[in-house]
Structures are given as C-alpha cells and as structure tokens.
C-alpha positions as CSV (number, residue, x, y, z in Angstrom):
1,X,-17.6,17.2,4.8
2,X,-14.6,17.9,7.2
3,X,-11.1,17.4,6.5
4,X,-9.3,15.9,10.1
5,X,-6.3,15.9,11.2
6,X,-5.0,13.6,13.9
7,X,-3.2,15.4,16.6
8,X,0.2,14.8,16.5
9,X,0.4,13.2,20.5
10,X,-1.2,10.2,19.0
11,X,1.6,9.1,17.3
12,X,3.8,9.5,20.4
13,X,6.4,6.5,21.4
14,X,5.7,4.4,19.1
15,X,7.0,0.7,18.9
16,X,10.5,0.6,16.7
17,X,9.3,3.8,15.0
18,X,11.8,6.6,14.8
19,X,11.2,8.1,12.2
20,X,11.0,11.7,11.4
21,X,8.0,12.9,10.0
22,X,8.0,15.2,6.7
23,X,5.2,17.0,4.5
24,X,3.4,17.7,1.1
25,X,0.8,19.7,0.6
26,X,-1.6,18.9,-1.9
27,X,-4.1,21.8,-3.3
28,X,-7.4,19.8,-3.6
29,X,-9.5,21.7,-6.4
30,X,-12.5,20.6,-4.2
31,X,-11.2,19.9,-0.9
32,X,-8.7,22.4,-0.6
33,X,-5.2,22.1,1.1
34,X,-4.6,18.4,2.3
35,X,-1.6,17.2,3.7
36,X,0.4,14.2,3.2
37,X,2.6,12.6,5.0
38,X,5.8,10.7,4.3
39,X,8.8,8.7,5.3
40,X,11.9,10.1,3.9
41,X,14.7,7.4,5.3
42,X,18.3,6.9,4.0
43,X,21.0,8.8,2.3
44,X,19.7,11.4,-0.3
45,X,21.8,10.4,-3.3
46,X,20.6,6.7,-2.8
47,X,18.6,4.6,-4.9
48,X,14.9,5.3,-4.4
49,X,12.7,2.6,-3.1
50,X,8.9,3.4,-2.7
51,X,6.7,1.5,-0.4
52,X,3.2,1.7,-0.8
53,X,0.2,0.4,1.6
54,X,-2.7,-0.1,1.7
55,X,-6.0,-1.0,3.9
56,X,-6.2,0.1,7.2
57,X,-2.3,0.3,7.7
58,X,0.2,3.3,7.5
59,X,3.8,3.6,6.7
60,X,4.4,2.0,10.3
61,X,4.2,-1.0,8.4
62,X,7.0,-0.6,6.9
63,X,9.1,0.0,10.0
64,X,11.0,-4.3,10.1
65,X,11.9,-3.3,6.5
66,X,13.1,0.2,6.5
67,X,16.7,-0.3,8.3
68,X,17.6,-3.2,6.4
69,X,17.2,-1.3,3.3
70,X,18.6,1.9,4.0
71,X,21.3,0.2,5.8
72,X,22.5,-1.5,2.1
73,X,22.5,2.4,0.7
74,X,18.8,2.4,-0.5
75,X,16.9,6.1,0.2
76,X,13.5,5.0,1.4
77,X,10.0,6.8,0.8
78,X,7.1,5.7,2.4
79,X,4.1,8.0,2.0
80,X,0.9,7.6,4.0
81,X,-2.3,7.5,1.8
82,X,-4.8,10.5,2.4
83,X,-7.2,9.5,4.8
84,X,-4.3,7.2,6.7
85,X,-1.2,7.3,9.3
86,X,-0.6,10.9,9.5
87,X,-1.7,12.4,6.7
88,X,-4.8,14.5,6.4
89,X,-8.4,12.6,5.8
90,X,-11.9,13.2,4.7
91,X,-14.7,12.5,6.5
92,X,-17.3,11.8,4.0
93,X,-16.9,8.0,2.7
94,X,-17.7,9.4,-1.1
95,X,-15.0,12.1,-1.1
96,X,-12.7,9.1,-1.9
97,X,-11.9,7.4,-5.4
98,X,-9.7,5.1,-7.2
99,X,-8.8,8.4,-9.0
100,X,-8.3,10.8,-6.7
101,X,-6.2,8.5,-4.7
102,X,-3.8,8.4,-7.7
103,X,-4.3,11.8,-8.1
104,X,-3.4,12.6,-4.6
105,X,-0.1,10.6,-4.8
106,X,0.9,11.8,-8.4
107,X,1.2,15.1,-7.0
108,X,3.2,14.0,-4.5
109,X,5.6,12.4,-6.6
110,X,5.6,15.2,-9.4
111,X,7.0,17.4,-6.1
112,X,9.7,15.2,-5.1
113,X,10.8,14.7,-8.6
114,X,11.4,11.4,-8.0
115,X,12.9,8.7,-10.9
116,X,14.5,5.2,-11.5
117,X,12.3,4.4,-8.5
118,X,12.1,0.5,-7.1
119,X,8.3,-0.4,-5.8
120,X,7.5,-1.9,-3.3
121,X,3.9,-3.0,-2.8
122,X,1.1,-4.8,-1.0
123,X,-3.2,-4.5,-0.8
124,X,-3.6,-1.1,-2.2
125,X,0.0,-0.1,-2.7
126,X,-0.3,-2.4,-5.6
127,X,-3.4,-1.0,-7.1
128,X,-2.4,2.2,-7.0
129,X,1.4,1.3,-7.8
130,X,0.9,-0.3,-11.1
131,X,-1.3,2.5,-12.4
132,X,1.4,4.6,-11.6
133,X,4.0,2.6,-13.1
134,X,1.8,1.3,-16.5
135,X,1.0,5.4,-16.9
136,X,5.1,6.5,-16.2
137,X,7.2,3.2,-16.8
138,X,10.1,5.4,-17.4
139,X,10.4,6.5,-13.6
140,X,10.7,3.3,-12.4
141,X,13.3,0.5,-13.2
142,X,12.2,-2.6,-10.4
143,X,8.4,-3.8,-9.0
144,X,8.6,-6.1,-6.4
145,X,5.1,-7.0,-5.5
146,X,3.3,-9.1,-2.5
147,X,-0.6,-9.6,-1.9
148,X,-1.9,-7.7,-4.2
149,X,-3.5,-7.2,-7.6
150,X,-4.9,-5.0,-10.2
151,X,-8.4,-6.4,-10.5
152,X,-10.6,-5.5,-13.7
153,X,-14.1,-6.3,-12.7
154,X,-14.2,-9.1,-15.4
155,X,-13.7,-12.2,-13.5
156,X,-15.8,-12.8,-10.8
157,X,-14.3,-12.2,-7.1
158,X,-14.0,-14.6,-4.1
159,X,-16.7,-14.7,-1.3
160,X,-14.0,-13.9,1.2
161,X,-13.3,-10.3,-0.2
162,X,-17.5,-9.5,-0.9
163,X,-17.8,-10.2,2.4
164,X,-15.0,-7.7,3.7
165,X,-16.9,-4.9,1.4
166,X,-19.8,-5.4,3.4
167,X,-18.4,-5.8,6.1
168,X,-15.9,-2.4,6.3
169,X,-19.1,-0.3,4.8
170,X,-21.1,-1.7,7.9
171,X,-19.5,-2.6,11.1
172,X,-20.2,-0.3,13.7
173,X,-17.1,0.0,15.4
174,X,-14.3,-0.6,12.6
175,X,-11.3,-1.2,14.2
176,X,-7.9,-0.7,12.4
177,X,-5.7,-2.0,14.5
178,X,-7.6,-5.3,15.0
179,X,-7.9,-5.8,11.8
180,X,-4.4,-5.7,10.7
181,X,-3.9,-7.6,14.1
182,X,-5.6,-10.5,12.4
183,X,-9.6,-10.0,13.1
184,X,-10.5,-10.7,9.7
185,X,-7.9,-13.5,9.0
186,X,-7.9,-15.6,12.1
187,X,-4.9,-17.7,10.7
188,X,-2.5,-14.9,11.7
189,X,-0.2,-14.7,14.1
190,X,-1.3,-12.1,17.3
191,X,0.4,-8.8,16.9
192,X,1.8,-7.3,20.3
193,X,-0.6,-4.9,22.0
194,X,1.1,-1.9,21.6
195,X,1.5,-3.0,17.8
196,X,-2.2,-3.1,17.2
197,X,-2.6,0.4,19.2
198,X,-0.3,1.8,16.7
199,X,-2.3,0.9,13.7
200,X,-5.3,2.8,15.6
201,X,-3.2,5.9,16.5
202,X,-4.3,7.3,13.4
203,X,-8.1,7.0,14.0
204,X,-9.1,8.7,17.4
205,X,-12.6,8.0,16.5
206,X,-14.5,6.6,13.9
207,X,-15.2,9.7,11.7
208,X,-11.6,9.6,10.6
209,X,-12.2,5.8,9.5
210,X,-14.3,7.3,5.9
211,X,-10.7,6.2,3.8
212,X,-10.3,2.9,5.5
213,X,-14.4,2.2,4.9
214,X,-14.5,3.3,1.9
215,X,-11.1,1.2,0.0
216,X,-13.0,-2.4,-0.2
217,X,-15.4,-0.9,-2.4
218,X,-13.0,0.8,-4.5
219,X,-12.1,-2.6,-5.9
220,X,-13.1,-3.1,-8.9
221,X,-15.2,-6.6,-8.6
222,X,-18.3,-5.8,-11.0
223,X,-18.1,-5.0,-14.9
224,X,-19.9,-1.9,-14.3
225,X,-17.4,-0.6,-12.3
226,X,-15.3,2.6,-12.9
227,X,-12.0,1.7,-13.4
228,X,-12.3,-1.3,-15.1
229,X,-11.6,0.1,-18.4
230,X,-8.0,1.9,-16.9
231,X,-7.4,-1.0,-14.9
232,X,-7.5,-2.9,-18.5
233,X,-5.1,-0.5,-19.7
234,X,-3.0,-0.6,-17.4
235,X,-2.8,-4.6,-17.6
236,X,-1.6,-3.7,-21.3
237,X,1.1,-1.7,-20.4
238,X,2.2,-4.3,-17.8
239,X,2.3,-7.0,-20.3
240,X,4.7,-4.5,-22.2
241,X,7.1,-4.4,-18.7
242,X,10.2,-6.3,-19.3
243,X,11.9,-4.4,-16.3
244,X,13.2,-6.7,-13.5
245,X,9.8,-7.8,-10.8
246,X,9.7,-9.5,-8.0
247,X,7.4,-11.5,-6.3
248,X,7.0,-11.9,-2.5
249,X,3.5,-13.3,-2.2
250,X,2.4,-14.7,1.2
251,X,1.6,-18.6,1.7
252,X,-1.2,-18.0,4.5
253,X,-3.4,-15.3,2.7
254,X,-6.9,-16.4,1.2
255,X,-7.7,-14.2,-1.0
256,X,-4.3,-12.8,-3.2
257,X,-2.8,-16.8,-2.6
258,X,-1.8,-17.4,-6.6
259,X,-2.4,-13.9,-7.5
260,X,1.8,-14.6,-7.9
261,X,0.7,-16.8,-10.7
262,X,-0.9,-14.2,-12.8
263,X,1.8,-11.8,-12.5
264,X,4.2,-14.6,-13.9
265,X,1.9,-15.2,-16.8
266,X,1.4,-12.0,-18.3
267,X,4.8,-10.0,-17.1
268,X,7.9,-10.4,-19.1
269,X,9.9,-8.9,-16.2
270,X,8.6,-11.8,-14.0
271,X,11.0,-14.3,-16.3
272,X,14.1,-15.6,-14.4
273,X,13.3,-13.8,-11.3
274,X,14.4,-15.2,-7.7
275,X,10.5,-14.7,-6.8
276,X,10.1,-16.0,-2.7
277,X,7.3,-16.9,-0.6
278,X,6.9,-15.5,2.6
279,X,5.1,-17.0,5.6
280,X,2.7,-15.3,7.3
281,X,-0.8,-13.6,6.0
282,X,-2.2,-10.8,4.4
283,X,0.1,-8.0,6.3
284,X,3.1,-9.9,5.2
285,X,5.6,-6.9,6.6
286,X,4.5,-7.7,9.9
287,X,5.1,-12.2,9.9
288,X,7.8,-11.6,7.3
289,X,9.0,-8.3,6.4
290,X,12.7,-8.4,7.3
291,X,13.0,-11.4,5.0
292,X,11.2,-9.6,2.0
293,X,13.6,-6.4,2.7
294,X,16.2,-9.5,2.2
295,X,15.0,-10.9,-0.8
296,X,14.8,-7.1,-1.8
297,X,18.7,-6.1,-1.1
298,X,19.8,-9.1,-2.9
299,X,18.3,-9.2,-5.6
300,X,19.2,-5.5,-6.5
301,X,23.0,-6.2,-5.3
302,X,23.1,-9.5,-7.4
C-alpha cells in the first residue's frame, strides 16, 4: 500500500479558485504521516462555517459559495477528505473506512480547536458531519444540510445508488471529473471543460482513485453492515438537536430527493426553519451554490 501525493502543478490555474492552500498533518498509527489539506478563507475572528464534501469532489466545490460567505464576515474552512483534492491518499481501496475517515477529520478539527461551528454539508459531508455533530453537539450551533443522509442499513436502498456501488468498484477508467460533470445523472446541466478538468486534477491516474472507489460502499445499505449500529446512535442524538438546521435539498436529484422530509420529521431544529429548494442535481454547489450561500447568510443574519 502506497500513500500518493499529487504534485502540486496539477492544481495550477485553476477556474475561480484562489485560494491559498494550508496543511495538517495527521500521524496514522498504520499509515504513518498523512496530510490534509484545507481551505482556510475569511477573517480569523469570524464565525466558523465548515463545508464538508463528498464523492469524487474536493473543496473546489465550494469555490461559488466561499466569497459570498466570507464576504458577510463568516471565516470559512473547507478541508479536503484524505484520498481527495489535495490532501494525501491511499492506494489500497480497503485502507479506507467509515471510521477512519472520521477519525482522520477529528484530528483535524481537535488541531484547529475549532467551536460554535455552522455545517455545511452534501453526499459524504453529511455522513461524516452528523457523526461528528451527534458525538460533539456542543461545538456546533447551526447544520444546514443538502443531498445527503445518514443511512442505517435498515430500510432497503434505491436501485439507483446499488448500481453506482457497483459501478465505482468496477469501471475501468473512473473518471472524477465526468462524474460530477453529470455522467451518472444525465439530467444535469454540462459543467464547462476546464470545470470537469479540475475535479480530475487531483487523480493523475487511476491508482489515486482507491478513496473515490471505495466511498459507495461505505454506505451503509445492508443490516450487516458496520456502522449501522453508530449510525443508529447518532440518529438518537439528532432527534435530541434542537439547534437551528437548515435544509437546501436539490429538486433534480434521484436518489436524496425527500431525504429533506426525514430530516423534518425527526429533528426538532428543523421546526420553523426557512428550509429552500435548490434547482439543479446531485452537486447542488455547482447548478445552485451562490443561492444556498444566500439562503445561508440570511438565515444567520435574520
């Protein structure tokens, strides 16, 4: 197993990107040093606002939003997840895990001693998010939450998604930037070319791909699976939240399209909440993000 490291010319003019990178290292028990990269955006002594995100996307995706909240005073973080964007990744598809993923980014956030944080999630950022926030409620005051979920293995999951397991474990070619470019979800609105190539910059072949692979299946989706029983827990804890949430939930994506319902169901902080839908489809920051970064601003500056 190799840990990769994608040279830093790959990541060279990209499209309404300019950001300074920044660094944590992680000190793997088993894979040694890693290093993760983050966005670190806005004045210091601002608010905090997290954005998390998932599969096969980077903190580029974030990119529409970023100015719009910074501009209203907000300091932004956006971390790339090990094995994606700029931070360090593993070759082997089994050195990943629900777990260790949460692990990775716990130590991130023990390091920058971070508190009253706002979320902001989609895909994965949410799955990993809400175990964050149901395991330390107290360093976080607002969720605001689109295409995403915190499945438990117990009810059974659509064709659509069992289909994009097999397919990310077996594709020969598994190409990041066509997939958030709308290969998978042909309902989606063409991303520019140079847009696409910067959701591949991170993967200069596919042995740097193992992360991206290896999320679908991560999912819980059977009841034997792993972390259905913390994923339960962590549904308790959220049905405890009575913190402000927000919902942002796209109308063009099949598979999280009323996901928006259960989080109004079983949240309290859901209640009496100017929850929007956004138009576009499963990488909502791309069709819609400037709006959500909207929504976002005014509802914490009511």
């Amino acid at each position: 197993m190799a840990t990769l490291r994608t040279p830093e010319h790959r990541f060279a003019d990209l499209p309404d990107f300019p950001f300074a990178p920044h660094y944590h290292q992680i000190d793997d028990p088993q894979f040694g040093p890693l290093r993760l990269h983050y966005l670190d955006e806005g004045p210091r002594d601002g608010k905090v606002i997290l954005c998390l995100h998932g599969e096969p996307s980077w903190c580029f995706l974030y990119r529409k939003m970023i100015p719009i909240l910074t501009a209203a005073g907000y300091r932004v973080l956006a971390p790339d997840l090990i094995g994606f964007g700029r931070s360090d990744k593993l070759s082997d598809i089994d050195s990943y895990s629900y777990q260790r993923h949460l692990d990775w980014l716990q130590h991130w956030l023990d390091g920058m001693q971070l508190q009253e944080m706002v979320l902001i999630a989609q895909d994965w950022g949410g799955l990993l998010g809400l175990r964050l926030v149901s395991a330390q409620p107290e360093r976080f005051s607002h969720l605001s939450l689109a295409n995403t979920g915190l499945p438990t293995g117990d009810l059974p999951m659509q064709e659509a998604f069992l289909k994009w397991q097999h397919y990310a474990l077996t594709v020969p070619e598994f190409d990041a930037g066509a997939i958030c470019g709308g290969l998978i979800q042909h309902n989606t609105a063409t991303l520019a070319d140079d847009v696409v190539a910067a959701y591949r910059a991170p993967f200069p072949d596919q042995s740097y791909l193992a992360a991206a692979r290896a999320f679908p299946s991560l999912v819980p989706t059977q009841p034997t699976d792993p972390e259905n029983s913390n994923n339960r827990a962590a549904w308790a804890q959220l049905q405890q939240w009575h913190k402000p949430v927000l919902l942002c939930f796209s109308d063009g994506d099949p598979v999280t399209r009323g996901g928006d319902k259960i989080f109004q169901k079983l949240v309290p902080g859901c209640a009496n909440q100017p929850h929007l839908t956004l138009h576009g489809g499963h990488f909502i920051q791309e069709h819609d993000g400037q709006r959500w970064a909207h929504a976002v601003v005014a509802w914490l500056q009511p």
